[in-house]
N, C-alpha and C positions, 0 to 999 in steps of 0.2 A: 485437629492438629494444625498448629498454626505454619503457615511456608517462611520457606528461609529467604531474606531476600532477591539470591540469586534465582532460588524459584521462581518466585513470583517475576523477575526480570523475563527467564525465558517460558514463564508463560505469556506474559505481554507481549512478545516476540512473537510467539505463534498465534496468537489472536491479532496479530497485526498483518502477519504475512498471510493469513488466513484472507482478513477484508481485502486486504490491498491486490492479492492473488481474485478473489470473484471480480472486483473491481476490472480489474483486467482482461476477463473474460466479458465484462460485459461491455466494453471498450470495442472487443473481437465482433461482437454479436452487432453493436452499433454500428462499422463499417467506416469504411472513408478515414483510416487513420492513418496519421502523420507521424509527427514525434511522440506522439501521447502513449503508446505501448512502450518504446522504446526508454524514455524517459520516466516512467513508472516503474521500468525494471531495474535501470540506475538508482531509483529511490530505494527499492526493495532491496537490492543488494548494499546501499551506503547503511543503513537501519541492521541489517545482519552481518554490516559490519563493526557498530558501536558509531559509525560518524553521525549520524541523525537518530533522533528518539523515534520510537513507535509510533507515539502519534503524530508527531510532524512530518513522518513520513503518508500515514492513513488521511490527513488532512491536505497533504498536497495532491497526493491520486484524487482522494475524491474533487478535488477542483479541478482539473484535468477532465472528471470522467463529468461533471456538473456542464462544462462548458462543453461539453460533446453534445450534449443531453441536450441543451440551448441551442444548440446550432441544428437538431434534426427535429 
């Protein structure tokens, strides 16, 4: 059965807040954080609220958690 597009919308929503949500956690586990939590949950919440797409929200944490990653 094929999904309705609003399905498939907020399925992309939960497979986003899903990445963006471990993302975060592993932000926690890295240590030594500044804006980068706080500013990933701004993300998270602008994306669940329609201002930003799923992925350009999952594509900005991940550079956030990339350049964490680089610095330890």
């Amino acid at each position: 059965m094929e999904q309705l597009p609003e399905q498939k919308d907020d399925a992309a929503l939960r497979v986003a807040a899903d990445r963006i949500g471990a993302m975060i956690q592993e932000m926690y586990a890295l240590g030594a954080n500044d804006a980068e939590i706080p500013e990933s949950q701004r993300l998270l919440a602008r994306m669940e609220a329609g201002e930003i797409p799923p992925d350009d929200a999952v594509s900005q944490v991940a550079r956030f958690l990339e350049r964490k990653q680089d610095y330890h």
